[in-house]
N, C-alpha and C positions, 0 to 999 in steps of 0.2 A: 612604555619606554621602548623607542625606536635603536638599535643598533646594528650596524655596519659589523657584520660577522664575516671572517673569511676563512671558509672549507676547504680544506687540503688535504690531501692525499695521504693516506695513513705509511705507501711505503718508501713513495720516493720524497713528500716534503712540500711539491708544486701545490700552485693554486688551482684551485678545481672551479670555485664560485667565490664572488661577493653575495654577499644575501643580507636581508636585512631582516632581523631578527625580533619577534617582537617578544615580550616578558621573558620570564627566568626560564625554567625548563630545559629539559631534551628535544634535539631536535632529530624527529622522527621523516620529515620528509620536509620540502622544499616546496613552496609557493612557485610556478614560472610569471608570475606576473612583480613578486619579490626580489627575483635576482637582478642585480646591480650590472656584473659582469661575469660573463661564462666563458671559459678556458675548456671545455671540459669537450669532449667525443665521442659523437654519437653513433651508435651501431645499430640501425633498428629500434626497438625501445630502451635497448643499453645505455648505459649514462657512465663515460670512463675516464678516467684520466689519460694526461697524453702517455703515460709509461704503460695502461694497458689495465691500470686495476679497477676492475668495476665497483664504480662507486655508488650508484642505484640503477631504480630503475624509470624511466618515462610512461605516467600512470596517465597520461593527459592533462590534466590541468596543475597538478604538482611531479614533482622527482621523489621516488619513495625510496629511500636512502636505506644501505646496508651498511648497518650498526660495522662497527671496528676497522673500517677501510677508509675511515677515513677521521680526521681533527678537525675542531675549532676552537 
């Protein structure tokens, strides 16, 4: 089951990513060949939202996400 997930920003609300999600689970890091559409700012391997809150990190071939900083 394919779905259309959208990551946000756990303090201001914005969208960070579409991504598309495959089964049930937690989602631990992000595909870059999965994301739909990216909003999100990058600082070096930093992955942030535009208000500044890091939301992973740039691992290479996925975004390895920090738990609580962010919804979907």
């Amino acid at each position: 089951m394919v779905k259309a997930t959208s990551i946000r920003c756990a303090k201001c609300g914005r969208e960070v990513f579409r991504y598309l999600k495959f089964g049930k689970g937690h989602l631990w890091h992000c595909w870059k060949p999965r994301i739909v559409r990216d909003y999100s700012v990058r600082e070096g391997n930093l992955v942030k939202c535009q208000c500044g809150n890091v939301i992973g990190f740039d691992v290479g071939i996925y975004i390895k996400l920090r738990q609580k900083s962010f919804t979907w």
